[in-house]
C-alpha positions as semicolon CSV with decimal commas, in nm:
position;residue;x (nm);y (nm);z (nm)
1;X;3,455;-2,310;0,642
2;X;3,560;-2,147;0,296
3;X;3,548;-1,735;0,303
4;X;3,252;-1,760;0,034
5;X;3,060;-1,927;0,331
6;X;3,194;-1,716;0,599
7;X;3,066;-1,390;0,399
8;X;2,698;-1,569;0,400
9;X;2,716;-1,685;0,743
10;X;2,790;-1,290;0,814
11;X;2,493;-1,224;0,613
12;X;2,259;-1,397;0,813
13;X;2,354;-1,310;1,144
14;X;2,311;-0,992;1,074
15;X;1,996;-1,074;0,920
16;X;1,848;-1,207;1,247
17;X;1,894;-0,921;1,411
18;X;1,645;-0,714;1,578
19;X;1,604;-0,416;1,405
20;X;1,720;-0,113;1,571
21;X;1,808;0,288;1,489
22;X;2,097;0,357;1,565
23;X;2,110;0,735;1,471
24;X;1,937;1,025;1,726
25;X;1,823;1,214;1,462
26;X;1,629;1,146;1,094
27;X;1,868;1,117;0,807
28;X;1,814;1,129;0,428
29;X;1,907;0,761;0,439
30;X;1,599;0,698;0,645
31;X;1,370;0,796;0,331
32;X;1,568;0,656;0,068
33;X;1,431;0,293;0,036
34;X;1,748;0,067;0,121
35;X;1,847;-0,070;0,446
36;X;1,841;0,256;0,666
37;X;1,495;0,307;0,554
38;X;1,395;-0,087;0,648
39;X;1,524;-0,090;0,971
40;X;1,329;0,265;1,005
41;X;1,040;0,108;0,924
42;X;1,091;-0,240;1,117
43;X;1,228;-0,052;1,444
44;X;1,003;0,237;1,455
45;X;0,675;0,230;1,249
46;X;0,624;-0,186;1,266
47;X;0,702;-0,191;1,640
48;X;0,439;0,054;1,718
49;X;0,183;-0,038;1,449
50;X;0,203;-0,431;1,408
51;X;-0,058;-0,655;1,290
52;X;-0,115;-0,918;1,069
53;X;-0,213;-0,726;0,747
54;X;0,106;-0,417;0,803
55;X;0,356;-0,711;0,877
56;X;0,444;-0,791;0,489
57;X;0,550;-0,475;0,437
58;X;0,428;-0,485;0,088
59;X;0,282;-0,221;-0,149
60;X;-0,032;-0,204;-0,040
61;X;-0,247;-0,460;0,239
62;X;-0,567;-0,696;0,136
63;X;-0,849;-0,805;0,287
64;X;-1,177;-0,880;0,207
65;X;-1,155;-0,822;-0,172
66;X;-0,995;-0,492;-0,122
67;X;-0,638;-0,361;-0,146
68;X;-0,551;-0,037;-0,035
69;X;-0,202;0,201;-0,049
70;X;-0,121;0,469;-0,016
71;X;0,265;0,704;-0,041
72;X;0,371;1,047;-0,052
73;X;0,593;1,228;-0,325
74;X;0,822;1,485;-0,283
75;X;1,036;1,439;-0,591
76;X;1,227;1,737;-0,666
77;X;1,233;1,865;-0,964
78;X;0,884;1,910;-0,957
79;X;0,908;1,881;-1,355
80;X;1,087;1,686;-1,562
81;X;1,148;1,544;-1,906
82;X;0,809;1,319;-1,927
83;X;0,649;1,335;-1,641
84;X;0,590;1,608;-1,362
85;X;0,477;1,524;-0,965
86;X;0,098;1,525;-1,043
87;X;0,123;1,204;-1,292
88;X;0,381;1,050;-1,085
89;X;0,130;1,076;-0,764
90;X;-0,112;0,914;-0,951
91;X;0,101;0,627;-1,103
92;X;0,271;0,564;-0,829
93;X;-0,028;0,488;-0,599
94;X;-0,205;0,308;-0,886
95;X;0,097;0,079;-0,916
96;X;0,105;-0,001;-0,576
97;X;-0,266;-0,147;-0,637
98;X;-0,173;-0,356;-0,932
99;X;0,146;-0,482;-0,755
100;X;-0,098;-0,630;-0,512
101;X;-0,284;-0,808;-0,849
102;X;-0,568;-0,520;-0,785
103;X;-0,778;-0,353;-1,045
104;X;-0,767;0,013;-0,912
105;X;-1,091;0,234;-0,881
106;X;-1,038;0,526;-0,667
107;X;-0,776;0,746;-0,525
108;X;-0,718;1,022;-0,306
109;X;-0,493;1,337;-0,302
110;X;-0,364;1,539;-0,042
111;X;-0,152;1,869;-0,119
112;X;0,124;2,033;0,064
113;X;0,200;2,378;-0,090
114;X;0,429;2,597;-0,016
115;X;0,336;2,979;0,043
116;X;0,442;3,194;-0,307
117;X;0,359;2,859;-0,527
118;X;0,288;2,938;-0,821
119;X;-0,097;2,915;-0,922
120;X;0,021;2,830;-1,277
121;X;0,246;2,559;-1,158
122;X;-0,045;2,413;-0,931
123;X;-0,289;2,412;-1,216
124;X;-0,036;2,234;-1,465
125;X;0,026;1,956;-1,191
126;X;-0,353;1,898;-1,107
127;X;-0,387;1,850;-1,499
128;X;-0,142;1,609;-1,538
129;X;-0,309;1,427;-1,275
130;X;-0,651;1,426;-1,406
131;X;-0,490;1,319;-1,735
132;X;-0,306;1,018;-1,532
133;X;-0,652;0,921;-1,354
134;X;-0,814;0,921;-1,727
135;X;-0,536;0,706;-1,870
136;X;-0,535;0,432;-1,583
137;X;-0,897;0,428;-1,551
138;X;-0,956;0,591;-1,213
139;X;-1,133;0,873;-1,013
140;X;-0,978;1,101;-0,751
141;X;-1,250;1,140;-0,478
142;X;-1,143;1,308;-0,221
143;X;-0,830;1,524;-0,087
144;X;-0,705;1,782;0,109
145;X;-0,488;2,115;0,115
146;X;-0,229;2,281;0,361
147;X;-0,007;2,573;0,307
148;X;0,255;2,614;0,503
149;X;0,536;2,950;0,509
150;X;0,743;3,006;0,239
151;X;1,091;2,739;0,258
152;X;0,920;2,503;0,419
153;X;0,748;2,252;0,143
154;X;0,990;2,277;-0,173
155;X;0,677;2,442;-0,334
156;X;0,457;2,114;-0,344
157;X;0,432;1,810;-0,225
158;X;0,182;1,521;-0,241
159;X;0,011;1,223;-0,087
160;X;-0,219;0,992;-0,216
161;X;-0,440;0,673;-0,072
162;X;-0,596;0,425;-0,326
163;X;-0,852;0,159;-0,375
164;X;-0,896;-0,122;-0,553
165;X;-1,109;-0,470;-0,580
166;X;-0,867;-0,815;-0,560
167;X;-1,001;-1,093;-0,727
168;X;-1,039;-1,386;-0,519
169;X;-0,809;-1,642;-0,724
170;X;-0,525;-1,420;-0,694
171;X;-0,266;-1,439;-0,389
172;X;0,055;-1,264;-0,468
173;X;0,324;-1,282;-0,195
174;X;0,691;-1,239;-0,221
175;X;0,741;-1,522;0,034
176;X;0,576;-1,711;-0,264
177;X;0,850;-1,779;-0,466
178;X;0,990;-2,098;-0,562
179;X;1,313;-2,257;-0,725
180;X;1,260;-2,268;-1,068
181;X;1,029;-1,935;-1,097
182;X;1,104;-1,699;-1,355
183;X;1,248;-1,339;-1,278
184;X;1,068;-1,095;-1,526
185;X;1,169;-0,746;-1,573
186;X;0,869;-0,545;-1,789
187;X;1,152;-0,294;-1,962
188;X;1,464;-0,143;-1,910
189;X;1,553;-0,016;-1,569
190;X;1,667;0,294;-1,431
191;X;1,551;0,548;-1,667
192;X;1,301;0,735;-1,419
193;X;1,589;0,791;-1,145
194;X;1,882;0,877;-1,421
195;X;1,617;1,157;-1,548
196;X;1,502;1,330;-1,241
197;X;1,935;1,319;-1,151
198;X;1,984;1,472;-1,483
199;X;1,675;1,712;-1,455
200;X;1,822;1,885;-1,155
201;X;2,143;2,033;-1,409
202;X;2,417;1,963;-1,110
203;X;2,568;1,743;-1,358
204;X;2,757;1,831;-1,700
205;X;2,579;1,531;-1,834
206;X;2,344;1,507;-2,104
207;X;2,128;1,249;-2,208
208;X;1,804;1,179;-2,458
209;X;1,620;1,072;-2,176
210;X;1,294;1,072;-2,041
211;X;1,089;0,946;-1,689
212;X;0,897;0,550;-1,792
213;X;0,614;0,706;-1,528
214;X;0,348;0,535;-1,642
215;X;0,008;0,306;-1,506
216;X;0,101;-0,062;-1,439
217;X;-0,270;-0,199;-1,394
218;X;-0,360;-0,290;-1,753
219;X;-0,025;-0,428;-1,830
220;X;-0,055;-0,638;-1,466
221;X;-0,422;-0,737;-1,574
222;X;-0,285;-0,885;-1,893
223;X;-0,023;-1,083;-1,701
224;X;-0,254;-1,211;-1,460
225;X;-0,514;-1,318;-1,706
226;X;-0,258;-1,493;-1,938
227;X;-0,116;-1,744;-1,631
228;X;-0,259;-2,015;-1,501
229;X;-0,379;-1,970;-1,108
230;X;-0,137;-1,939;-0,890
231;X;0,144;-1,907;-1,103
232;X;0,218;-1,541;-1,086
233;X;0,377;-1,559;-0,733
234;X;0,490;-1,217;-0,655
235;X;0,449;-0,823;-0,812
236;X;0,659;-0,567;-0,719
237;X;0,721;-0,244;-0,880
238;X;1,123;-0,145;-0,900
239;X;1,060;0,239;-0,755
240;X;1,323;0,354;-0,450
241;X;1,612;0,121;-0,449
242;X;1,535;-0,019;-0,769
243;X;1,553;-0,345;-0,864
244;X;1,810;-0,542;-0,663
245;X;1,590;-0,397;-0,365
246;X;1,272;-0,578;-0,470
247;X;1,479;-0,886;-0,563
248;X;1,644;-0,875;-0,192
249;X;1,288;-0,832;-0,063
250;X;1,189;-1,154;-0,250
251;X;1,449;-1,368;-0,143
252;X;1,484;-1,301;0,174
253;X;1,081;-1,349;0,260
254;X;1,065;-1,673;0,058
255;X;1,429;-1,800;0,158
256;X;1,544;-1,887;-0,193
257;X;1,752;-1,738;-0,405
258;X;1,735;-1,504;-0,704
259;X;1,988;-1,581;-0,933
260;X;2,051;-1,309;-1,165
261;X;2,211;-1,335;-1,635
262;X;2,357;-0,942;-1,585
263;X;2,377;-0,987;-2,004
264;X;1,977;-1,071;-1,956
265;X;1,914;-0,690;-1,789
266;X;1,749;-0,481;-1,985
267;X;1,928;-0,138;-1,959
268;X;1,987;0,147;-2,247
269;X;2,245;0,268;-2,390
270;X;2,204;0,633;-2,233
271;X;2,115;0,504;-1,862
272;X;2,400;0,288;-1,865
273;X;2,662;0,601;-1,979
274;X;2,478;0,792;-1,699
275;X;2,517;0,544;-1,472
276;X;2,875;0,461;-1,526
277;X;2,951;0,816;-1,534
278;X;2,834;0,896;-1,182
279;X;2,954;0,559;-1,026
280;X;2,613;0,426;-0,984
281;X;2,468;0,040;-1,085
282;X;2,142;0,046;-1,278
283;X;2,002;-0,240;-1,076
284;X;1,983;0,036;-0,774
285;X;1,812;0,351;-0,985
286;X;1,432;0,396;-0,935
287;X;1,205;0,296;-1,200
288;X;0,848;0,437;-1,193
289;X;0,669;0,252;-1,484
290;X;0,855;-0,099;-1,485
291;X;0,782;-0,409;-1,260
292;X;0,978;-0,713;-1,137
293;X;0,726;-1,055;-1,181
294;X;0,802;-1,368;-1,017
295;X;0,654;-1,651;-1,259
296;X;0,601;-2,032;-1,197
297;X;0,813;-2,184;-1,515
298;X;0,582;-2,341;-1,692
299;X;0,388;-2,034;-1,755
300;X;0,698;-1,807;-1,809
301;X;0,636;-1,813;-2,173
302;X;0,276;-1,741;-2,150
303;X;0,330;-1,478;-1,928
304;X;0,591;-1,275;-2,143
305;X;0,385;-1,312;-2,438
306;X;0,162;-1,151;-2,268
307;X;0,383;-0,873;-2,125
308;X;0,490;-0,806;-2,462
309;X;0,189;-0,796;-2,659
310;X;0,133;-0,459;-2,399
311;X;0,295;-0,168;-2,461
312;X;0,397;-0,099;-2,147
313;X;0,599;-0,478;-2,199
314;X;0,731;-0,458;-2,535
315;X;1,066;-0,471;-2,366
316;X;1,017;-0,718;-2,076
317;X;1,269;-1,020;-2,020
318;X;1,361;-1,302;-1,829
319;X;1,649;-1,180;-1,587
320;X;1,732;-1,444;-1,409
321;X;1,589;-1,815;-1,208
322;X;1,487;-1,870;-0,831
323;X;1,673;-2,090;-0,683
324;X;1,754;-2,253;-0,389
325;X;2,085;-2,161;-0,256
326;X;2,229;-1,939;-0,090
327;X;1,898;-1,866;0,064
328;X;1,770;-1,487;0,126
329;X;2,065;-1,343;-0,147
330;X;2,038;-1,242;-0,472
331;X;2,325;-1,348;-0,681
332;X;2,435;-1,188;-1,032
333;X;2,615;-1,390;-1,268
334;X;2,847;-1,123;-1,445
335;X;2,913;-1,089;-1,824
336;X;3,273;-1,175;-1,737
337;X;3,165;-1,520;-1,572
338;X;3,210;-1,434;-1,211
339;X;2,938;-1,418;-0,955
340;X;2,846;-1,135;-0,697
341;X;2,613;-1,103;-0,423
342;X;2,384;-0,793;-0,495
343;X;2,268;-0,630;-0,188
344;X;2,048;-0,384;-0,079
345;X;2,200;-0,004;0,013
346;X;2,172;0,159;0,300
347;X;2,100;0,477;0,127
348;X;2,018;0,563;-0,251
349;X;2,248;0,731;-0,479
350;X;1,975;0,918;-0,614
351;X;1,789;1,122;-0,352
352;X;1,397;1,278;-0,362
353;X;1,356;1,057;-0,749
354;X;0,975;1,031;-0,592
């Protein structure tokens, strides 16, 4: 058996494990979308809560027409350069609808605030939200408020449920995907996480940067609509863990491979000098208005025509192929001609980015 082999056989086994916490206590890991956060989720939350329509783990569940989703935020700054909480609440949770090839309708909003938050503060997030809801084409019907003492919420944070109606054609599943499929990014990556990083001013970094937060469901309509049935296999949006987390997700459901042009990745300039400066990959930094699209091939060209004629697409490309081996990896073919296995974290580099 060759090392190359060896490593994958490695893989696996530990792939077939049962899940299982190690750690006594909570750790930022836990929340920070890589593998400390999966096996979290598996060991704890999917042990105690399991049924058919939780066990995908994906963005949001579907039945009966109907997708629902729902996530917290507790991104810290609270503002920065384009974007603030509020709008991030509200694209976030409408993303997770389109991911599931919903159209969105309505959404709810629950507030943690922190005693001494500033009414101001509160007023300028709840605007930016209404202004999100109005741009995406969706009500907020219903919430809630808690205050708790002062140190104990970081001032504000958030959690939202949504709605939305599935049409019956569509069937999106990352276990899906087949060899020969298309890998679609809908932008470049990273810029939402390299922001908030560079929002916080711990770094001597500067950058002409802002967050991509932005609503997904028009640009996921378009897709959709443009494809034959059945063709667009699987929607994720590249938020905690970024891409190489959605593409890990992918394989390792379907059991193919996602093989991976790194010259293909859409990245800019500034994210890339951010990146490289603090030691980080862009494949791994949140994005919060870009998705990853798995595409049957023959409608890979009708499908980024589509994604471009959007705004929100104008700089989507083809990334990479599924393929068939090594099965559950995602493989990235460097510009220097080599080949790497990309895997998931166990942490994020970029902590509380949503």
């Amino acid at each position: 058996m060759t090392t190359e082999e060896q490593v994958l056989e490695r893989i696996e086994r530990a792939r077939r494990r049962k899940a299982r916490v190690r750690e006594e206590l909570v750790t930022l890991a836990h929340g920070a979308g890589g593998k400390a956060t999966r096996t979290l989720i598996e060991a704890v939350f999917l042990e105690a809560f399991r049924n058919p329509l939780l066990e995908p783990l994906a963005d949001g569940a579907v039945a009966g027409g109907l997708a629902f989703t729902t996530d917290s935020y507790v991104v810290t700054p609270l503002f920065f350069p384009g974007g603030d909480i509020g709008d991030l609440a509200v694209n976030g949770t409408v993303n997770d609808l389109a991911m599931c090839g919903a159209r969105p309708s309505y959404l709810s909003a629950a507030f943690i605030l922190e005693e001494g938050f500033p009414i101001a503060d509160l007023r300028r997030i709840t605007a930016t939200m209404a202004a999100a809801a109005r741009a995406a084409g969706v009500d907020i019907v219903t919430g809630d408020t808690k205050v708790v003492q002062r140190g104990k919420a970081d001032g504000c944070y958030i959690t939202t449920a949504g709605v939305g109606t599935v049409a019956p054609e569509v069937r999106l599943s990352a276990s899906a995907c087949e060899p020969g499929d298309a890998v679609i990014v809908s932008g470049p990556i990273g810029e939402h996480g390299v922001t908030v990083m560079l929002a916080r001013g711990e770094l001597d970094i500067e950058a002409d940067l802002v967050s991509d937060t932005a609503p997904l469901n028009g640009l996921t309509a378009a897709l959709l609509d443009a494809c034959d049935a059945g063709q667009v296999r699987c929607l994720r949006d590249a938020t905690r863990g970024g891409v190489a987390t959605v593409l890990n997700e992918m394989a390792e459901a379907s059991g193919t491979a996602m093989i991976l042009d790194e010259d293909a990745i859409p990245v800019r300039p500034a994210v890339r000098g951010a990146c490289e400066l603090l030691g980080i990959d862009p494949l791994y930094v949140a994005c919060e208005g870009r998705m990853v699209a798995v595409v049957g091939g023959r409608s890979a060209g009708a499908a980024m025509e589509a994604l471009r004629g959007h705004p929100l697409g104008a700089g989507a490309a083809v990334i990479g192929r599924v393929g068939e081996d090594p099965p559950g990896l995602v493989l990235l073919r460097t510009a220097f001609g080599g080949t790497r296995i990309v895997d998931v974290l166990v942490g994020d580099p970029l902590p509380r980015i949503c």
